[in-house]
C-alpha positions as CSV (number, residue, x, y, z in Angstrom):
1,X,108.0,-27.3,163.0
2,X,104.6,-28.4,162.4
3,X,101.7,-29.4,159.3
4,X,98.7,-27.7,159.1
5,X,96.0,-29.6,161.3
6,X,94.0,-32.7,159.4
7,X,90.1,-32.3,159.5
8,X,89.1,-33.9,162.7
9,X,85.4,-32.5,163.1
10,X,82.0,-31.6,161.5
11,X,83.0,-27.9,161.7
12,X,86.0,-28.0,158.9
13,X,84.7,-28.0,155.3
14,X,81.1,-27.2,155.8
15,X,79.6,-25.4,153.2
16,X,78.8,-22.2,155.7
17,X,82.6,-21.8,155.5
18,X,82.5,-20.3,152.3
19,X,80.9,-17.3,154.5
20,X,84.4,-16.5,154.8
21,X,84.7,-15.0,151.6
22,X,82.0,-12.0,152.4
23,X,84.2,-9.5,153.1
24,X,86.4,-10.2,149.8
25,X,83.4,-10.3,147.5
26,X,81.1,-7.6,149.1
27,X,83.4,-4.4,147.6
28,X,82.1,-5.6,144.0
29,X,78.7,-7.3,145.1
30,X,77.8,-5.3,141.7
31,X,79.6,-6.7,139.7
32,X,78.8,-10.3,140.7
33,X,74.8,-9.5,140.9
34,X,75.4,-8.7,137.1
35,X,77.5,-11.7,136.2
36,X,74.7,-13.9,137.7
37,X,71.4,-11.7,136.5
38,X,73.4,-12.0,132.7
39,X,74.3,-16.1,133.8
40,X,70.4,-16.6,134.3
41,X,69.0,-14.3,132.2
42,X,70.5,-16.4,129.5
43,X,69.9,-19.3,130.8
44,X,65.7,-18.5,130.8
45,X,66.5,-16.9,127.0
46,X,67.3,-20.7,126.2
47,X,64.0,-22.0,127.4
48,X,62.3,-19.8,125.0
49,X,63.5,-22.5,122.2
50,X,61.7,-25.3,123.7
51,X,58.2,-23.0,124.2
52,X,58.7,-21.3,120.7
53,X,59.3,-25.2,119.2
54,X,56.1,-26.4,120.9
55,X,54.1,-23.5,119.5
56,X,55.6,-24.1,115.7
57,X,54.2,-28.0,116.4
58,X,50.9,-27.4,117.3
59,X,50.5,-24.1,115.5
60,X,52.2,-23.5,111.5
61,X,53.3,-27.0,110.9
62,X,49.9,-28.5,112.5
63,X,47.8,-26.1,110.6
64,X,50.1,-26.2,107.1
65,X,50.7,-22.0,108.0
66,X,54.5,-21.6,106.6
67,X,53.5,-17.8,107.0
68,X,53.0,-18.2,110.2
69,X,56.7,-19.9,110.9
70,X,58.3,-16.4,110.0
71,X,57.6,-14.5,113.5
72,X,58.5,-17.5,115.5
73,X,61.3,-18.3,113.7
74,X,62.3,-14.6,114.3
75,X,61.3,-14.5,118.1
76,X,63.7,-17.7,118.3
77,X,66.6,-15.6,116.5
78,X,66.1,-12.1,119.3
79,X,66.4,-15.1,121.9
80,X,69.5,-16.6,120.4
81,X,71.3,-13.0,119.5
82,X,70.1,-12.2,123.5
83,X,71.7,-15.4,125.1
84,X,75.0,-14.5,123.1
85,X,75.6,-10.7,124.0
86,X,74.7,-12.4,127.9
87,X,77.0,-14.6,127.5
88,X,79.7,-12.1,127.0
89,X,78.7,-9.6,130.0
90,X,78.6,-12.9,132.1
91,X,82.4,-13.4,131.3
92,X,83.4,-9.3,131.4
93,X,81.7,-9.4,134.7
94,X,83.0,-12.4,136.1
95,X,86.2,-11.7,135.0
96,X,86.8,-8.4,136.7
97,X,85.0,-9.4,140.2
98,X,87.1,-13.1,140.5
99,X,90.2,-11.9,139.5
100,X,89.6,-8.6,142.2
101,X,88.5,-11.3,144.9
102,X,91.7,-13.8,144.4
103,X,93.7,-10.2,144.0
104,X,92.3,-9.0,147.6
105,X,92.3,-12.7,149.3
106,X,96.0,-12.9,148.3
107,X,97.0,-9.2,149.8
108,X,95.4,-10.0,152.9
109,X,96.8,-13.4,153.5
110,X,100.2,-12.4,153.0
111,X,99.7,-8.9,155.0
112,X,98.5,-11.7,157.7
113,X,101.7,-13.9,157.5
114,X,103.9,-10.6,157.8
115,X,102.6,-9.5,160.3
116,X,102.0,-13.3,161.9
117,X,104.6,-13.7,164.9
118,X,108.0,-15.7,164.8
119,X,106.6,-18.0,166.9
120,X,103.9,-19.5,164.7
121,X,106.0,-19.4,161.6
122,X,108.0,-22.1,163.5
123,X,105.1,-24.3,164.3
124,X,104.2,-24.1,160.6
125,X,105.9,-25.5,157.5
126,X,106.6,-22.9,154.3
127,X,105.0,-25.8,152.2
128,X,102.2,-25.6,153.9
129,X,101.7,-21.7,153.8
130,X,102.5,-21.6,150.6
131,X,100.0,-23.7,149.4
132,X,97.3,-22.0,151.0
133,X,98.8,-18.7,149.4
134,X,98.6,-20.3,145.8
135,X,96.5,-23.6,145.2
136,X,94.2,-22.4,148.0
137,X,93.4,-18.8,146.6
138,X,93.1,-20.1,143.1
139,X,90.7,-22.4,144.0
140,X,88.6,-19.6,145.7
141,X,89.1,-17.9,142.6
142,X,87.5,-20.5,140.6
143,X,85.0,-21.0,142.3
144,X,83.8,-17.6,142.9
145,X,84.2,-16.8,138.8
146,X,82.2,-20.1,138.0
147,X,80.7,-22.7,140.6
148,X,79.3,-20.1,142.8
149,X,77.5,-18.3,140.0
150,X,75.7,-21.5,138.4
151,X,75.7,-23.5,141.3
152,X,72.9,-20.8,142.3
153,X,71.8,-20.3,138.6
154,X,71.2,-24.0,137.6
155,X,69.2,-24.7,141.2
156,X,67.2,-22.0,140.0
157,X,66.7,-23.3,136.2
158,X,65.5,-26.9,138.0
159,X,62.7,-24.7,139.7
160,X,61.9,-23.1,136.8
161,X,61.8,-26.3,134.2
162,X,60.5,-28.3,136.9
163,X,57.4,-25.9,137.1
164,X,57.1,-25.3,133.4
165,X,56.6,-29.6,133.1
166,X,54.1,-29.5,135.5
167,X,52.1,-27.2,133.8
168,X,53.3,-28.6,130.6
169,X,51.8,-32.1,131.8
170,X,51.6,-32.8,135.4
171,X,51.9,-36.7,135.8
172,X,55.1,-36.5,133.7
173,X,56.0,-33.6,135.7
174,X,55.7,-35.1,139.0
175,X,57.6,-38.2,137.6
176,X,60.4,-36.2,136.8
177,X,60.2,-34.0,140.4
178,X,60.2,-37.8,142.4
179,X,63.2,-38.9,140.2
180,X,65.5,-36.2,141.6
181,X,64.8,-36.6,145.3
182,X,67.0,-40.0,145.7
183,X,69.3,-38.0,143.6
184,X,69.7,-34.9,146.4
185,X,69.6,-37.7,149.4
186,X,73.0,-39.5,147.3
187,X,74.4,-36.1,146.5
188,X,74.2,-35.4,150.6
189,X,75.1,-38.5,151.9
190,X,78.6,-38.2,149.6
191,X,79.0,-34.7,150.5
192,X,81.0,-35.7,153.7
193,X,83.0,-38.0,152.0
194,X,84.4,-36.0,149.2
195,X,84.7,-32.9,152.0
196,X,87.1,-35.4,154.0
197,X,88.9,-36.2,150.9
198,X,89.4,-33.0,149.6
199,X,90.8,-31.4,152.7
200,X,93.3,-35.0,153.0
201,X,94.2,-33.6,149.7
202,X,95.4,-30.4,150.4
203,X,96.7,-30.9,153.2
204,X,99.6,-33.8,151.4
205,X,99.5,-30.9,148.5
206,X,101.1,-28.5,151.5
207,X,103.1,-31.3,152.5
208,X,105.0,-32.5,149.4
209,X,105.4,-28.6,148.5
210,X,107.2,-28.5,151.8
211,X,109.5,-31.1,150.9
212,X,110.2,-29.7,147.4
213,X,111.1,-26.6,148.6
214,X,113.7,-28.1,151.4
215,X,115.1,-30.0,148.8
216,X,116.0,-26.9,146.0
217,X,116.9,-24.6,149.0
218,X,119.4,-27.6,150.1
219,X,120.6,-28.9,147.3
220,X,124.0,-28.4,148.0
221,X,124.3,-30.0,151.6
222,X,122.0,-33.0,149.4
223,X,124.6,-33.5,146.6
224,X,127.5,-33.1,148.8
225,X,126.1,-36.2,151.0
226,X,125.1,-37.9,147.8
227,X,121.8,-38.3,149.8
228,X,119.6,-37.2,146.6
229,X,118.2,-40.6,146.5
230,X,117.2,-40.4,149.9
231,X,115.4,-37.4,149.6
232,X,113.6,-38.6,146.1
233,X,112.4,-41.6,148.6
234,X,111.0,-39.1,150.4
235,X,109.3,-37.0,148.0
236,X,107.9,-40.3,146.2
237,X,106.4,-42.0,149.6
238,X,104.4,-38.2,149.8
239,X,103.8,-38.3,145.6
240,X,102.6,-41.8,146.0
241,X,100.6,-41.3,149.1
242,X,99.0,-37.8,147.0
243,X,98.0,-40.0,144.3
244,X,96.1,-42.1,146.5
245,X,94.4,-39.8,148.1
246,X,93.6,-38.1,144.7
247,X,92.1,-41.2,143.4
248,X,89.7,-41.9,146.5
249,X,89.1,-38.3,145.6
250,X,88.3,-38.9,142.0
251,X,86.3,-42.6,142.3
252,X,84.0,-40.6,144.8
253,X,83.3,-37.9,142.0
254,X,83.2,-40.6,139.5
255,X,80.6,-42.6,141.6
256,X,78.4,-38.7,141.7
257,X,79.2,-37.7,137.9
258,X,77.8,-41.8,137.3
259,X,74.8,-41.3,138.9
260,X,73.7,-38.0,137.4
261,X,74.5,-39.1,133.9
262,X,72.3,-42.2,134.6
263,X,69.0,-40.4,136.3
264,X,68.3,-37.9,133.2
265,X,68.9,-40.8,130.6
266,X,66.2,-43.3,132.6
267,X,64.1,-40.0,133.2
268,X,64.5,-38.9,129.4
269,X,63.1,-43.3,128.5
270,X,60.3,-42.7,131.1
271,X,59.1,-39.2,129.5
272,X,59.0,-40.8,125.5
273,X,57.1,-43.8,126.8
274,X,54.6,-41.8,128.8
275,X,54.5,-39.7,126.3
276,X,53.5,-41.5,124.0
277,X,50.6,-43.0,125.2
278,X,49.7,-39.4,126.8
279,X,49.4,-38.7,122.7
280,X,48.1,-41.5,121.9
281,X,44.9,-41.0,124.6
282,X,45.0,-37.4,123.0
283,X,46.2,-36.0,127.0
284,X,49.1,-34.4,125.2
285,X,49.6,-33.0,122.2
286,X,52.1,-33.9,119.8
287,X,54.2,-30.2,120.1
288,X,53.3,-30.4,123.8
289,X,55.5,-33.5,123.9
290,X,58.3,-32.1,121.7
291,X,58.3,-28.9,124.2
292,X,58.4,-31.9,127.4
293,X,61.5,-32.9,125.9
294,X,62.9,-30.3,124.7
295,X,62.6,-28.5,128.1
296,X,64.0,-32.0,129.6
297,X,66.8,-31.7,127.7
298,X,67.5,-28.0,128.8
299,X,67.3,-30.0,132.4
300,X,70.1,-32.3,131.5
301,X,73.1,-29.3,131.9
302,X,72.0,-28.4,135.3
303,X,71.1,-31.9,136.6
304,X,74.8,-33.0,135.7
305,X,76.6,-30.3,136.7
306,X,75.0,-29.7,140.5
307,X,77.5,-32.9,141.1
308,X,80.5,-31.6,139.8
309,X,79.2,-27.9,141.6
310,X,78.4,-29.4,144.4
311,X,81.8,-31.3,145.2
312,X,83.6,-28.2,143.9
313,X,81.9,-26.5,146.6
314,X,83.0,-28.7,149.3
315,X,86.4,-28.6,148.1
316,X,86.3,-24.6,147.8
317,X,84.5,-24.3,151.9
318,X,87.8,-26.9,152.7
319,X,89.6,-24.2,151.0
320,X,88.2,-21.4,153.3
321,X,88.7,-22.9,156.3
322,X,92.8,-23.7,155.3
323,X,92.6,-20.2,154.7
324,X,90.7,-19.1,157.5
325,X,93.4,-21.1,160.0
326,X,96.1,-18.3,158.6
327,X,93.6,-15.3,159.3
328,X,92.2,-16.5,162.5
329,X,95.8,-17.1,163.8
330,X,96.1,-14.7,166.6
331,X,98.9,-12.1,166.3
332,X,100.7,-12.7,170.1
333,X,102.9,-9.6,168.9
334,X,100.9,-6.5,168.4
335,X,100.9,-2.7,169.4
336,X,99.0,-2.3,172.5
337,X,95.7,0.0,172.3
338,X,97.0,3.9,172.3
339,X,100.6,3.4,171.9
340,X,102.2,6.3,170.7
341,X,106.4,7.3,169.7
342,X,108.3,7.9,172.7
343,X,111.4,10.0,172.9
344,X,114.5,8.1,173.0
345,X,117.9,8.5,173.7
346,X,121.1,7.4,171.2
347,X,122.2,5.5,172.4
348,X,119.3,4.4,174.5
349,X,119.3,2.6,178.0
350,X,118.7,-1.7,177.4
351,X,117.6,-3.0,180.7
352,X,116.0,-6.6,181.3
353,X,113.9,-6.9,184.6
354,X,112.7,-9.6,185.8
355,X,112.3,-11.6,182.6
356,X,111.3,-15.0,182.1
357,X,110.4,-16.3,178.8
358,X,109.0,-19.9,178.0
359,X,107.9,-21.2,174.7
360,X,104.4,-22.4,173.9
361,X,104.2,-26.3,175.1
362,X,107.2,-26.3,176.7
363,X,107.0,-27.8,180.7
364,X,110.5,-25.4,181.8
365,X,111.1,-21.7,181.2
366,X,114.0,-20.8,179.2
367,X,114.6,-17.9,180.9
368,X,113.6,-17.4,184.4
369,X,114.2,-13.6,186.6
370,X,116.8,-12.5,184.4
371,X,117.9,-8.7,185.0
372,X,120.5,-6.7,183.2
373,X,121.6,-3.4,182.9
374,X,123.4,-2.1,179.5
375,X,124.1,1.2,179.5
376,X,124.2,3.8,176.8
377,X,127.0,3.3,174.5
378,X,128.1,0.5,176.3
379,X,128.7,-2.9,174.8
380,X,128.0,-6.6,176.4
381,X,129.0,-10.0,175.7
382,X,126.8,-12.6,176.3
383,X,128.4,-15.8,176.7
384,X,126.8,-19.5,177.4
385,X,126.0,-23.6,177.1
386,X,124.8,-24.2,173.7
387,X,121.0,-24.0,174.6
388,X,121.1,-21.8,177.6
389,X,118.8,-19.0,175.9
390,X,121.2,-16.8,174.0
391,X,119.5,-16.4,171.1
392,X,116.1,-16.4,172.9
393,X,117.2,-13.2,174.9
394,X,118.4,-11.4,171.9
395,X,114.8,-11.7,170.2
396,X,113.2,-10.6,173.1
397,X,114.6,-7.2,172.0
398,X,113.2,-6.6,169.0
399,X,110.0,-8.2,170.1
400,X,110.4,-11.3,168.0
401,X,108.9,-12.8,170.9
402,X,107.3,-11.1,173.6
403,X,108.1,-11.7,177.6
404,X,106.3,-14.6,179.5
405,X,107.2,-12.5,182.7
406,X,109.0,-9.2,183.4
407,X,109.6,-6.7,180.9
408,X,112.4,-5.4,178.9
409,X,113.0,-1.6,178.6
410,X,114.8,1.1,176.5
411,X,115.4,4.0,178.4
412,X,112.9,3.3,180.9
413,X,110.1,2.6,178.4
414,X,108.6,-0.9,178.3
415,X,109.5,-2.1,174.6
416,X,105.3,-3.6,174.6
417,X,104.7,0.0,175.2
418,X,106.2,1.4,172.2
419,X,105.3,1.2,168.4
420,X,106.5,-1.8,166.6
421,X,107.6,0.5,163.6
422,X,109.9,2.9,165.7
423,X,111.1,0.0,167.9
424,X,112.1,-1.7,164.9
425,X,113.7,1.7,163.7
426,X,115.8,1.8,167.1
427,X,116.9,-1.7,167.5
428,X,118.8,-3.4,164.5
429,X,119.7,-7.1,164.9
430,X,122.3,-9.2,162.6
431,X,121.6,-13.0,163.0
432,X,124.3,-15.8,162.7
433,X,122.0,-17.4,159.7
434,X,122.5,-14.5,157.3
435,X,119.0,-14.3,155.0
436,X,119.6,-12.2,152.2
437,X,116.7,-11.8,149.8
438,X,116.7,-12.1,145.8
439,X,116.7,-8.5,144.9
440,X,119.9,-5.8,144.6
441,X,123.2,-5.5,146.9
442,X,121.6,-2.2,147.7
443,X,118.0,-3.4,148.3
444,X,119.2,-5.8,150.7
445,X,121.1,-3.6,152.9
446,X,118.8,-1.0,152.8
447,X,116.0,-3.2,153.4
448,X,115.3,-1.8,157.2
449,X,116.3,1.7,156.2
450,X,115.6,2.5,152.4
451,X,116.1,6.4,153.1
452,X,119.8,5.7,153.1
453,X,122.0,7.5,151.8
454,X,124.9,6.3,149.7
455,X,127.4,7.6,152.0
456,X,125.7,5.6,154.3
457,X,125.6,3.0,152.8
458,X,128.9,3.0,151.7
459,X,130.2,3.4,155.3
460,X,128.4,0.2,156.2
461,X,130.2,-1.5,153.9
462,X,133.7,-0.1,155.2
463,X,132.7,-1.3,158.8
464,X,131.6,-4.6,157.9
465,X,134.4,-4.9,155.2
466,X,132.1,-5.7,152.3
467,X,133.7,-3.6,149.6
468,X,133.5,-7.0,147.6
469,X,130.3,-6.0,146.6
470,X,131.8,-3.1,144.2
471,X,133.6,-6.2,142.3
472,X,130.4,-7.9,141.3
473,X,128.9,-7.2,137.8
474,X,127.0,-4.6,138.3
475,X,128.0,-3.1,141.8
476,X,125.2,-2.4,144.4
477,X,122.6,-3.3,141.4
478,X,123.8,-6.5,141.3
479,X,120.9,-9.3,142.3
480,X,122.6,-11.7,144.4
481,X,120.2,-14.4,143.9
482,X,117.3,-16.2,146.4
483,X,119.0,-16.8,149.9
484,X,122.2,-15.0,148.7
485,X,123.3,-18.8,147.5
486,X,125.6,-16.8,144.7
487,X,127.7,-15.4,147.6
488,X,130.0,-17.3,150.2
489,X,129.3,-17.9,153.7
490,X,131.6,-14.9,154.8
491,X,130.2,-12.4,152.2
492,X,126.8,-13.0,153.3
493,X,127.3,-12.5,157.3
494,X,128.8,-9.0,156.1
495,X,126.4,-7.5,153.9
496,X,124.0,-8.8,156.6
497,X,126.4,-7.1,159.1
498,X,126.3,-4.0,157.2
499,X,122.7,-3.7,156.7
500,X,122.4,-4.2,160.9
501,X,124.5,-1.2,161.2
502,X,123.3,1.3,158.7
503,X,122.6,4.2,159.9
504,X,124.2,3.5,163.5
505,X,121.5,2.2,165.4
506,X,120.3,3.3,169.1
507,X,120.5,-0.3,169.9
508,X,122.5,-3.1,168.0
509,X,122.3,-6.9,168.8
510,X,124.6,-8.9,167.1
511,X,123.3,-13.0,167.5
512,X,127.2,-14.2,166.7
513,X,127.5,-12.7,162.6
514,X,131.2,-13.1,162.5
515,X,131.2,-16.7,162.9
516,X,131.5,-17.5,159.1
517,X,134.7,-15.1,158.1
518,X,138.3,-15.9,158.0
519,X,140.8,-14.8,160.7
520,X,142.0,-11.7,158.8
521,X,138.8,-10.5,157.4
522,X,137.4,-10.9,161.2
523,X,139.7,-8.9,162.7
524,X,139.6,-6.3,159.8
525,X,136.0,-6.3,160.9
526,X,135.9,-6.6,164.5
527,X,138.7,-3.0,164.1
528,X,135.8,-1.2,161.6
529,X,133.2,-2.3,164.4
530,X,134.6,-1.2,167.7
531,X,134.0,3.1,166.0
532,X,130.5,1.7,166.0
533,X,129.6,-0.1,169.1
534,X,131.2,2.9,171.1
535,X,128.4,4.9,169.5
536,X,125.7,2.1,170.4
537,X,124.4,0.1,173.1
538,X,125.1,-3.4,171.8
539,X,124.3,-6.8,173.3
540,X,126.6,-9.4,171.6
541,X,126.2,-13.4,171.6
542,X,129.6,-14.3,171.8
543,X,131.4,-17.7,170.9
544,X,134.8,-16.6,169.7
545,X,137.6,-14.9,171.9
546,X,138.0,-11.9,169.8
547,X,134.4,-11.4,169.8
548,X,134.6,-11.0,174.0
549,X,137.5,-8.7,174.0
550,X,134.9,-6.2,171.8
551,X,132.6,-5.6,175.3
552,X,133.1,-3.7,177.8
553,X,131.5,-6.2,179.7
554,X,130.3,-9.9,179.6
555,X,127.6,-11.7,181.1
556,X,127.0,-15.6,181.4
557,X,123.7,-16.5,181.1
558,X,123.1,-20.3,183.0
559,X,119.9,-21.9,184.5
560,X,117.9,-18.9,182.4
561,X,119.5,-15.7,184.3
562,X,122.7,-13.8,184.6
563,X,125.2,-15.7,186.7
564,X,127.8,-13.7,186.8
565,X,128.3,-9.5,185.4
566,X,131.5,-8.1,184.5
567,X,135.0,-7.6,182.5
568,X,136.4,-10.9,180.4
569,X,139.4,-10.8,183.1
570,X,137.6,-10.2,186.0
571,X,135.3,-13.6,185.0
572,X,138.2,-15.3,184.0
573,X,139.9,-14.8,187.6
574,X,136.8,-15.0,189.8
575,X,134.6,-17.5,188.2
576,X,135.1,-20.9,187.6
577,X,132.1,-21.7,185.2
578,X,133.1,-18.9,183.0
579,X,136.7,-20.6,182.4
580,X,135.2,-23.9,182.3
581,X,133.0,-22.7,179.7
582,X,136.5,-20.6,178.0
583,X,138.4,-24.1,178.0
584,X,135.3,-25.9,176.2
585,X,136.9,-24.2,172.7
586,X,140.2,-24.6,171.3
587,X,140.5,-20.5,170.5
588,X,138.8,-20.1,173.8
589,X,141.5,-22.0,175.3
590,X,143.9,-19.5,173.8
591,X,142.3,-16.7,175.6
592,X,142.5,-18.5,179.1
């Protein structure tokens, strides 16, 4: 299994990336053009103040008018009352579209990673998905709700106070305009740095998730190894490595946040003294000053905050493009263009022709020309090395993976030809790793077919000799708990037994799911399960004796294809690598 990818170009973490979130945000471009007209419409309310103080300077106060005070002091009040009811429609606005956007971007990235196939789930680590799923989204959340909307807002107010000095008093106006362009050219020059940084730590976020997951879902091989301080080594040398990365993170935005607080304050000394003697030559008047300053001081918010917006931008577009590796993963495991429902038999014909299979980066096939023929209703072992492709063939079924070469059919009918949702219908599969899911006795087994009945159900549970679940607290309502940990090895290989052969499948593959149960229980089972397999086409991976004795036929699989077709005895008499492979296990032995 693999980590998401570090940053290792120019392309990751640019600020186009945030292009990506289009689609998302264009169903309520409404609602976001309001939260930013309300955002900057109350922003320009509060540069009335410093125009209306200006005007009571040089006008009433000047002139000894207190009359004259009332209608300004009014005008300043409408402006005040205005920027408040803004305020509020900003936040009902923004409110409604961000938490609709992160709503959306959360649906389609787990849509995505359903329907993603096996194959890149096991290059990628849970951690890792799960953080994009979570920290990931909220961050794109944030940033739409907030840095987005006054990132654009407060370049806009600089425009707009920047002009309104020049006019107010040009040489102090241009003074203040040549003071922010070493600003921008430091602002760009970190931008890389704090993009790199940002993605680094995300990335370790993804990591040490990873780890703290493996630890709770293992915490009982941990303890019973008395390894726990092990794995808190291992967590700590990812914490410790996190918290370094976080601090370069935060000395970088320390260094930006520095240097904006410092430019207004030298700015704000350079405006009083010019000022000054711009009042003193009588250039300025007294109220045109207080208005400079005042309007300076409106500056201040969006001068320091374009740092922090900035860098929060770069750490949403690293964001994006984590996110945008999930949704740009291609799905290998599709339904081809036009595919419709064919009609198929139950039980239906299983035929492999031809197949080869070999896994992405690997220099040797796993399987290489395989054929076999299963017959309706009839059942087959399939025996072999650890490692010879069992498992692999079995997935190949069900489309888990698709065939490098060949094809695999069900009654004639290339299984790429057919819709995943009805091939899926046809073809049920119990695993040796039982994966039950945290949710009811009854959810879980009818999570393939929930229009069971509950005679169906119940029969199921005869087969696959789970009646134990009537004993728990609350029967078939009872929630068994995440990964079925509540429940015994044996119980959970039967209730996922039961839920592979609900409803009596055309096709049932069965990846070795006795392998947990006792003796007695197994061959209470393997009795409840012949009824079904002669109403089935089965292909079984078998590693236990009794397990053989259930097909009608076996197969060995060795060197990727079939080498040798036909009954247990006839293998056992006429084969020598089948009873070498027999005399490898104890039980086995017993057979032989």
């Amino acid at each position: 299994m693999t980590t998401a990818p570090h940053p290792a170009s120019d392309d990751r973490g640019r600020l186009s990336a945030l292009l990506r979130l289009w689609p998302f945000a264009r169903p309520y471009r409404g609602l976001m053009a309001l939260t930013f007209s309300a955002a900057l419409l109350a922003t320009l309310a509060q540069l009335a103040v410093p125009l209306l103080t200006a005007a009571v300077v040089d006008g009433p106060i000047a002139d000894g008018d207190r009359a004259g005070l009332i209608p300004l002091l009014a005008l300043a009040l409408v402006f005040g009352v205005a920027e408040a009811g803004l305020f509020f429609l900003r936040r009902w606005a923004m409110n409604r579209s961000c938490l609709r956007i992160e709503r959306d971007l959360r649906d389609t990235l787990y849509q995505r990673l359903q329907r993603l196939p096996v194959a890149f789930h096991d290059r990628w680590a849970s951690g890792q998905l799960l953080s994009r799923a979570t920290t990931d989204v909220s961050t794109v959340r944030r940033f739409v709700g907030f840095a987005a909307v006054f990132l654009a807002v407060n370049l806009i107010t600089c425009v707009v106070v920047l002009t309104l000095l020049l006019v107010t008093y040009w040489p102090l106006g241009l003074a203040v305009l040549l003071t922010t362009v070493p600003l921008s050219a430091l602002a760009l020059r970190w931008e890389r740095r704090y993009n790199i940084q940002s993605r680094l730590v995300q990335d370790e976020q993804g990591e040490l998730t990873t780890d703290v997951e493996e630890a709770v879902q293992g915490i009982r091989v941990v303890k019973s190894l008395g390894r726990s301080r092990l794995v808190f080594d291992r967590y700590d040398a990812k914490a410790t490595r996190l918290r370094r990365l976080e601090l370069d993170k935060v000395r970088t935005l320390a260094l930006l946040w520095c240097v904006f607080e410092f430019h207004p304050q030298v700015t704000l000394a350079v405006i009083l003294v010019g000022g000054a003697v711009a009042v003193n030559t009588g250039a300025l008047t007294v109220g045109g000053l207080v208005g400079f300053v005042a309007l300076f001081t409106v500056l201040l918010w969006p001068i320091l905050s374009l740092g922090f917006l900035f860098a929060f931008a770069q750490e949403t577009a690293s964001a994006c493009d984590r996110i945008g590796e999930l949704l740009d993963a291609p799905i290998t495991v599709a339904d081809r263009p036009g595919t419709v429902p064919a009609h198929l038999g139950s039980p239906a014909r299983l035929r492999f022709e031809d197949v080869g299979f070999r896994y992405a980066g690997s220099a040797s096939p796993v399987l290489d020309g395989l054929d076999l023929d299963i017959a309706p209703g009839e059942t087959v072992a399939l025996v072999g090395a650890t490692g010879s492709g069992k498992t692999t063939l079995t997935a190949l079924v069900g489309r888990l993976f698709d065939v490098t070469a060949g094809r695999v059919t069900l009654d004639g009918v290339d299984v790429r030809d057919l819709p995943l949702t009805q091939l899926r219908s046809v073809v049920a599969t119990a695993f040796e790793d039982a994966t039950l899911f945290s949710m009811s006795v009854r959810e879980n087994l009818t999570l393939g077919r929930p229009e069971a009945t509950d005679a169906h159900v119940e029969e199921a549970l005869q087969v696959a000799r789970a009646g134990f679940v009537h004993e728990l607290p609350w029967g078939l309502a009872t929630r068994i708990g995440e990964q079925g940990l509540s429940l015994s090895g044996g119980q959970r290989q039967r209730l996922a037994l039961a839920r592979a052969v609900l409803g009596r499948p055309s096709v049932l593959v069965l990846d070795d799911p006795l392998s947990a149960l006792d003796v007695h229980t197994e061959a209470l089972v393997e009795l409840a399960l012949r009824d079904v397999l002669a109403a089935t086409t089965a292909l079984v991976v078998a590693h236990r004796p009794s397990t053989v004795l259930l097909a009608d036929r076996v197969a060995l699989l060795a060197g990727g294809r079939i080498a040798a077709l036909g009954t247990h005895s006839e293998l056992l008499a006429e084969v020598p690598a089948y009873r070498d492979l027999l005399a490898q296990d104890s039980e086995l032995a017993e057979v032989l």
